[in-house]
C-alpha positions as CSV (number, residue, x, y, z in Angstrom):
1,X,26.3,-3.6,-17.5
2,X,22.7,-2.8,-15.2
3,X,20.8,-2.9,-18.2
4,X,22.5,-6.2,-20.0
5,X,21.5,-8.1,-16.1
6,X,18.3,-6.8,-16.6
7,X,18.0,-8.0,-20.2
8,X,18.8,-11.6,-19.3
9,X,16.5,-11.3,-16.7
10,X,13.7,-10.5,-19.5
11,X,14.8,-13.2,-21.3
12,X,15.0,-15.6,-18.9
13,X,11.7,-14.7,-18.1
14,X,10.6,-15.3,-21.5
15,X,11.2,-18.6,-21.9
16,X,10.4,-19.6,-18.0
17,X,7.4,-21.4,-17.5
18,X,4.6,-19.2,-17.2
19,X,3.9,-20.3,-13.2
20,X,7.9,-19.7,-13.0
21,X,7.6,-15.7,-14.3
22,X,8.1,-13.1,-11.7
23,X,6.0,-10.4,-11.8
24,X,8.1,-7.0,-11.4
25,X,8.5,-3.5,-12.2
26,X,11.4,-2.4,-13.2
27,X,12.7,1.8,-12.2
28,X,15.3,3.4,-14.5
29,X,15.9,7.0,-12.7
30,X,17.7,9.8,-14.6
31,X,16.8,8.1,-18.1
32,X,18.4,10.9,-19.9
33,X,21.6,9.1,-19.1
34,X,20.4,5.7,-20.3
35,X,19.4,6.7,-23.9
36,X,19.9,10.5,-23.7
37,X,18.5,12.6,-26.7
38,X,20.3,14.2,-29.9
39,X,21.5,12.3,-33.1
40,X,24.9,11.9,-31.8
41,X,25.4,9.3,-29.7
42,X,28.1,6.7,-28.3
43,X,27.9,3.1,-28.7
44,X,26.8,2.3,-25.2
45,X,23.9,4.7,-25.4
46,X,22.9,3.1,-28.6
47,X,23.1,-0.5,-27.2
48,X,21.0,0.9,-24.2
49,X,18.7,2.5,-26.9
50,X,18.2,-0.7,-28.7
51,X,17.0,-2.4,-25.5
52,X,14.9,-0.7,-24.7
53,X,13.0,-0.4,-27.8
54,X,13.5,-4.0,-28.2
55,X,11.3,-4.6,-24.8
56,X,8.8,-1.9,-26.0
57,X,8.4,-3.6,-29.2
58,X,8.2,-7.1,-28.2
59,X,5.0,-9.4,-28.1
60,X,6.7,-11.8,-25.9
61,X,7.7,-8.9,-23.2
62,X,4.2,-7.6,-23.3
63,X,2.4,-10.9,-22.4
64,X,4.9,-10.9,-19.1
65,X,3.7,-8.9,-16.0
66,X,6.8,-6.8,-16.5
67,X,6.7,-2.9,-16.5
68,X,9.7,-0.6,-17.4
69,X,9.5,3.1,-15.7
70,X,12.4,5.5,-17.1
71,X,11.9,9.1,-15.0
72,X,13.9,11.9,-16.0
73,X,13.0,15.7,-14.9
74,X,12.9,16.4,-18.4
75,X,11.1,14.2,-21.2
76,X,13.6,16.2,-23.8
77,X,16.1,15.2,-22.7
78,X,15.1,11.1,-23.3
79,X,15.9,10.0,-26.7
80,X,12.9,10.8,-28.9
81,X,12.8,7.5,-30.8
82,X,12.3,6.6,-27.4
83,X,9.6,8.8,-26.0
84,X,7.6,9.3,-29.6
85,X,7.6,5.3,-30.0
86,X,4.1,4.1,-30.0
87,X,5.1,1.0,-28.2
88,X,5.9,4.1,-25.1
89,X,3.4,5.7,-23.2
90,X,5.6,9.1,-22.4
91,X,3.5,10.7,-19.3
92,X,4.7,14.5,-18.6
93,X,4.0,15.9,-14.8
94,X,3.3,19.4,-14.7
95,X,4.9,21.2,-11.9
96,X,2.6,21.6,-9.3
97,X,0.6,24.5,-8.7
98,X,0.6,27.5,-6.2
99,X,-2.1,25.3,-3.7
100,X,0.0,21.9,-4.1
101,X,3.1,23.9,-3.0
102,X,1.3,25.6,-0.7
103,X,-0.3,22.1,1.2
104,X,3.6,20.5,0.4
105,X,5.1,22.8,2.8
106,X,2.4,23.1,5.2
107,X,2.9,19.6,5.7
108,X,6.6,19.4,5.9
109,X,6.9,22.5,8.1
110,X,4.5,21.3,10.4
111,X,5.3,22.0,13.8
112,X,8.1,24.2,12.9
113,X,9.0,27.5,13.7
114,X,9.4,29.1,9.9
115,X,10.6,32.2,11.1
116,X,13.8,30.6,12.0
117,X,14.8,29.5,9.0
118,X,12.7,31.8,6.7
119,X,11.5,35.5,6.2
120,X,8.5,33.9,4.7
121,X,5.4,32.4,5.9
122,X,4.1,29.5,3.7
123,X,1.7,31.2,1.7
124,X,4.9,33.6,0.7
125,X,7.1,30.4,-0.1
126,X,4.5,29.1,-2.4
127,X,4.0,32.0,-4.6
128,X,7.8,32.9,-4.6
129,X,8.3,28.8,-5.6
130,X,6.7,28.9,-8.9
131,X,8.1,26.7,-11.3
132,X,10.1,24.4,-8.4
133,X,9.3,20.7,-8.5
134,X,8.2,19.4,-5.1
135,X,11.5,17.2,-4.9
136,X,13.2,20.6,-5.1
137,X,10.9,22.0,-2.3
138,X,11.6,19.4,0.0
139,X,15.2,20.1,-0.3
140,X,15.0,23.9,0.7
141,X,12.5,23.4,3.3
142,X,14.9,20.2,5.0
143,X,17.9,22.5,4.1
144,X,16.5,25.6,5.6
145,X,15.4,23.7,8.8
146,X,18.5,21.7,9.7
147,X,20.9,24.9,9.0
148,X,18.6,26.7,11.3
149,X,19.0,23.7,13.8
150,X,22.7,24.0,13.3
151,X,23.3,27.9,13.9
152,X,20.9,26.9,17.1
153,X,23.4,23.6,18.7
154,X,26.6,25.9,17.5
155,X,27.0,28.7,19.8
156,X,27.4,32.4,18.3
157,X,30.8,33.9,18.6
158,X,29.6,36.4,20.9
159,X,28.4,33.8,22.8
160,X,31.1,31.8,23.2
161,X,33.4,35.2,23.9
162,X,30.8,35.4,27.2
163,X,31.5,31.8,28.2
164,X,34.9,32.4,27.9
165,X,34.9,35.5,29.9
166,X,33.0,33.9,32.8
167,X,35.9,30.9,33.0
168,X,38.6,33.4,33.2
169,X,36.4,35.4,36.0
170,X,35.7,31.8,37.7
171,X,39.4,31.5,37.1
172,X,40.8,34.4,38.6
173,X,38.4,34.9,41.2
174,X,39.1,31.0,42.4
175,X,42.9,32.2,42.9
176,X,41.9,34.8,45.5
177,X,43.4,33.0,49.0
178,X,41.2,31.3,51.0
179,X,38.0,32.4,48.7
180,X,38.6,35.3,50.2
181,X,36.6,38.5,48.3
182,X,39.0,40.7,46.1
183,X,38.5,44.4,46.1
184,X,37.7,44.1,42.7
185,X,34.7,43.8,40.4
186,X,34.7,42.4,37.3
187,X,32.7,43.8,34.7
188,X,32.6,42.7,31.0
189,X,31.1,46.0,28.3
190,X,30.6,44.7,25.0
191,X,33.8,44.6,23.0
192,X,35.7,42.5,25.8
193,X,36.4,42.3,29.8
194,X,37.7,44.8,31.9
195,X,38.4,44.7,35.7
196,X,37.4,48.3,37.8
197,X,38.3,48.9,41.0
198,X,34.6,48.6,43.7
């Protein structure tokens, strides 16, 4: 249904006067889903195929200031009457390189402490990343950080054991009459509380 709205907006565009034309670019993410490749092939991906080989092929389309971007992370996976068209300018981006990972996390882990959420310093990470798209990278690195910010805001258990212990010795020392000083000490050894006599 996208795609048929965006047709009649191509058409409509067609046949507008030309000081009446919008100028647009038009994004198709994940084009592998739009006009996937292989011979077989359901109706709606055809129709979807069809169209868009229609506006690559059309004089009329051309002379609008109209551009259609399908991006997929794999150009195999796009039809190939689609990508090998010569109507279709098919641009691959290599993965980036050990220094382009390298400056990518440098920059997102700016002011960071990477020991929190990594064993690796950023040279490490970028020659242990090879063959990860910088899309990818950004997810580690924000997943990395914000589950290291959320082990931070979340108190351990042992932690929370000590808190626990020091309301029940508030508690119980609070229930001596008057305030008064009880001839007991409190000490907690790891593993729980115990109460000694001083």
């Amino acid at each position: 249904r996208a795609l048929a709205a965006i047709d009649l907006l191509v058409q409509k565009n067609v046949i507008a006067e030309p000081d009446e034309r919008i100028r647009t670019a038009i994004l198709i993410d994940h084009a592998a889903y739009v006009a996937p490749g292989g011979d077989r092939i359901g109706l709606v991906e055809q129709t979807h195929l069809v169209t868009l080989l229609n506006w690559a092929s059309s004089p009329y389309v051309k002379r609008l200031n109209m551009a259609f971007v399908l991006i997929d992370p794999r150009l195999s996976s796009v039809s190939e009457r689609l990508t090998s068209n010569p109507h279709v300018a098919a641009i691959e981006v290599p993965l980036p390189d050990e220094a382009e990972r390298q400056a990518f996390l440098g920059y997102h882990t700016k002011g960071k402490d990477l020991s929190a959420f990594s064993d690796y310093g950023v040279p490490e990470l970028a020659k242990l990343t090879a063959g990860i798209s910088l899309t990818d990278l950004e997810v580690l690195a924000r997943s990395g950080s914000e589950a290291a910010a959320a082990s931070i805001a979340r108190p351990s258990a042992s932690s929370r054991s000590a808190s626990s212990n020091g309301r029940r010795r508030a508690a119980w020392n609070s229930s001596s009459p008057s305030g008064a000083s009880t001839p007991w000490s409190q000490t907690a050894p790891s593993g729980g509380c115990s109460m000694t006599p001083s």
